[in-house]
N, C-alpha and C positions, 0 to 999 in steps of 0.2 A: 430624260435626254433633252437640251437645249434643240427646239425650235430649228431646224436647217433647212434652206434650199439650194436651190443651185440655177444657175443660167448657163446652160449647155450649146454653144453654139460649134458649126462644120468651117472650119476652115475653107471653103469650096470657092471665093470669091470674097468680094467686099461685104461687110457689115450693109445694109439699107435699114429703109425706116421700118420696114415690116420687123427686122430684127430688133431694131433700136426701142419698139413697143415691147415685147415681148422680154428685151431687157428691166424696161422701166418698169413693168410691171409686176416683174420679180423685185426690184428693190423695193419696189414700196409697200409689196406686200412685208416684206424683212423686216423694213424701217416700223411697219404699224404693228407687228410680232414683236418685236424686240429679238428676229432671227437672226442667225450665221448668213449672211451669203457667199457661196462657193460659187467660181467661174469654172468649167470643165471646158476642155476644147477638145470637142470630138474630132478626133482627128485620123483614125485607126484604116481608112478608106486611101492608102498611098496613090490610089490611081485618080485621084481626085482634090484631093488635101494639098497644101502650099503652103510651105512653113512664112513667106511674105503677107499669107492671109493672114495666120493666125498674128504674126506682132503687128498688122495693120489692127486687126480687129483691139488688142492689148490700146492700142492707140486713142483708137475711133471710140470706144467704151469711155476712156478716161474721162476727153473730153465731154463727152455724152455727161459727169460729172458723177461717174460711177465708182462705186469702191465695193472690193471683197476680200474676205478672210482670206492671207495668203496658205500655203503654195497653191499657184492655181494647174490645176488636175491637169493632166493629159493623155487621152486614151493608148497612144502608141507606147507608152510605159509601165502600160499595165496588162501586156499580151497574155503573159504566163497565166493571170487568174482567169481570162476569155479560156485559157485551153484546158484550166483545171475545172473549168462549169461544164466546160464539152465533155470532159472525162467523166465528171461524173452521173452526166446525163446517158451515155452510151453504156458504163457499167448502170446503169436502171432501167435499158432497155428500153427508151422512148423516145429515140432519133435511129433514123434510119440514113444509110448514103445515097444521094440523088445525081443521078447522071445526066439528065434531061435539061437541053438549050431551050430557051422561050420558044424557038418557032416549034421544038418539037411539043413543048404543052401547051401551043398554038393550035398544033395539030391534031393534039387528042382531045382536045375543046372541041373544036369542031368536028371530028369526027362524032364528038358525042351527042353534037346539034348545039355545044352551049355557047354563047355570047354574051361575052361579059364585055361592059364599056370597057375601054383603053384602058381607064385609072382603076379597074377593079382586074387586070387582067395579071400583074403582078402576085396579090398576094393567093388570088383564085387558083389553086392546084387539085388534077385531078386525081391524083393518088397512084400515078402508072408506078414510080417505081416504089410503094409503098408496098406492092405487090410481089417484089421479088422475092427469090429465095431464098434460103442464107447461102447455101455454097456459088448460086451466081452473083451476089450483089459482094462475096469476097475475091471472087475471080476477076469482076470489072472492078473492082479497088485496089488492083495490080498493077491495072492498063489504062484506065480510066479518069480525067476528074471528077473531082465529084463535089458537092454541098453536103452538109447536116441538117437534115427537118426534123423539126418536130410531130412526133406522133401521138395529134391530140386527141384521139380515143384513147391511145393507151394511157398518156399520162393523166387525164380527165379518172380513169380507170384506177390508178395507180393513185393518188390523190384521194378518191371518194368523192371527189365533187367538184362542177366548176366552182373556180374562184369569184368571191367577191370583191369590189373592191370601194374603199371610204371614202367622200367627200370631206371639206373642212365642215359639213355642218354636222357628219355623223352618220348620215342617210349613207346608204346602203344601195351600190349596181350593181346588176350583173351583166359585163358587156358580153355579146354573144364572139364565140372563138372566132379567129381566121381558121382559111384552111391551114393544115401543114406548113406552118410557115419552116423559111429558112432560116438559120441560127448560127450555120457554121457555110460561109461563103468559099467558093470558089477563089477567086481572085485574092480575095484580103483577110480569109480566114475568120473571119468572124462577122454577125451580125448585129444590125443597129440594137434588135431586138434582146440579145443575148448580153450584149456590153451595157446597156444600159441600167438592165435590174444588178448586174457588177459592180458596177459605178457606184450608185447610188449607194447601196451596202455597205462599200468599201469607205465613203463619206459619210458615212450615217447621216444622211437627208432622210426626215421627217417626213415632207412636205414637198411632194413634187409640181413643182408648178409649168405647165406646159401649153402650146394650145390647144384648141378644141379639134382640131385637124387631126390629133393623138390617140383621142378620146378611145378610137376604136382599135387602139394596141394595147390598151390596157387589161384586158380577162387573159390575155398571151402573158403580157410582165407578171401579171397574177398568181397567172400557172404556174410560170418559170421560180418567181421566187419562192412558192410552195414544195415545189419540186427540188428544189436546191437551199430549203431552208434556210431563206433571207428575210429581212424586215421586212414588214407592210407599210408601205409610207404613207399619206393621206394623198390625195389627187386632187387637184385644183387643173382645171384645162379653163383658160380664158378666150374673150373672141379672138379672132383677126383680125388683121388689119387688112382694108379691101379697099378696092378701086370704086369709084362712084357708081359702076355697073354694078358690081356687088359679086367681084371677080375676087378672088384672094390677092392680097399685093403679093408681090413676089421678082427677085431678078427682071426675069424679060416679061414682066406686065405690072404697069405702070408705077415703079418702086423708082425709089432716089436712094442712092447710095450715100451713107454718111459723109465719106470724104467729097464728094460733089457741094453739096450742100456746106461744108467746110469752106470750100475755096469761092461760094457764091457769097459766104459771109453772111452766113444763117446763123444766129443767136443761139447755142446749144441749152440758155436756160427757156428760150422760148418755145422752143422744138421739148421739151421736155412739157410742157406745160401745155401744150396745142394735144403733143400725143396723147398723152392721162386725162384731159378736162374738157377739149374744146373739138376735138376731133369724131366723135362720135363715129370711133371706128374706122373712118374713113380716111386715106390719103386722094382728097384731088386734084396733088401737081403732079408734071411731070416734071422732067427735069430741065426742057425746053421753055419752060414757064416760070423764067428765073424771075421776072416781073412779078408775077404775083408771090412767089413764094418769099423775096425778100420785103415784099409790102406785108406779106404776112407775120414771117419769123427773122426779117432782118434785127441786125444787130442796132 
């Protein structure tokens, strides 16, 4: 099979430069493969998604002086095979429906004494309705909404073993499971978790190249594709790109949006070159710091 990656970017807002890395660094890995690269655009999240992000982004990439193998992907087009992995995950018995709001497994968190940081408090579940029964957990699937988890003892179970998963160099992880995550959402029906070993399948990517922020989803994609007899692609997770604190760049901390950086008349082959060579990971502008950033990547 020829070599393939992908640059999966959320429609959620404008392309920035945390994005704009993580692009370049799928192309270059492509360009030094001699890989496919696919643009996918996750977009499957309607309460969040903006169809003006996504042909901003189709825009802001160009420029950036990016090119991919057309047609470029679109998750909202590909519901049907999200609901035929749900189906066949539920006829194998390793999802169960969850009725439970955050504050209520806020509640039994703390009931139980547990404190998990903020950013661990989403994927942390404590198994309440893992516990039900079959004739209640069909009687509230009448009346109720609900989610789809994953039931990773069973499917660990079901399986014969955790997943491993490959580097490009060959080496051999085993990242340790989440809890129970969710796979089939509430609001949009589907999860990040569950579309993306779909995706990926569906494109025959090799080579999933993502960042290090990921890393710890991976023994869940592992499972899933096991479990649903999908390809193993190889995993590459690379750094981020951070704030001089050593904070992740992101939206609301301290990120420059591409089209900003457009209109201040930033050099897009210099911006390409700063991020891959000279940047050392780091963005130290803001975007109020039009001064230094065009003394550095002006045109």
């Amino acid at each position: 099979m020829h070599p393939t990656t992908r640059f999966a970017p959320s429609p959620t807002g404008l392309l920035h430069t945390g994005n704009a890395y993580a692009a370049l660094y799928c192309a270059r890995w492509a360009a030094e493969h001699h890989a496919r690269l696919l643009l996918r655009i996750e977009d499957i999240d309607h309460t969040r998604c903006q169809r003006r992000f996504a042909d901003a982004m189709l825009e802001d990439l160009r420029w950036l002086g990016l090119t991919w193998d057309e047609p470029v992907c679109k998750q909202s087009e590909h519901t049907n095979n999200y609901r035929q992995a749900i189906e066949t995950l539920i006829e194998m018995d390793v999802v169960y429906p969850c009725f439970c709001t955050r504050k209520a497994i806020q509640s039994e968190l703390d009931r139980m004494g547990v404190a998990p940081h903020v950013e661990e408090a989403g994927p942390y579940y404590p198994g309440t309705c893992r516990r039900l029964s079959a004739p209640e957990r069909s009687s509230r699937m009448q009346r109720q909404p609900f989610a789809w988890r994953l039931d990773i003892a069973k499917a660990v179970q079901l399986t014969g073993n955790i997943p491993i998963w490959h580097d490009e160099n060959g080496c051999a992880h085993n990242t340790p499971l989440l809890d129970d995550v969710t796979i089939g959402r509430k609001d949009i029906g589907f999860s990040y978790h569950l579309a993306v070993v779909v995706d990926d399948a569906l494109q025959e990517v090799t080579h999933v190249i993502r960042g290090e922020d990921l890393k710890s989803s991976t023994g869940i994609h592992r499972l899933l594709q096991t479990l649903l007899k999908l390809p193993e692609p190889i995993y590459i997770h690379h750094p981020l790109l951070k704030t001089p604190d050593g904070e992740r760049l992101a939206k609301r901390i301290g990120s420059s949006t591409l089209r900003n950086l457009r209109k201040m008349g930033v050099s897009s082959e210099r911006l390409r070159r700063y991020l891959l060579s000279g940047s050392n990971h780091v963005w130290p502008f803001m975007d109020s710091d039009e001064a230094a950033i065009l003394a550095t990547l002006g045109s």
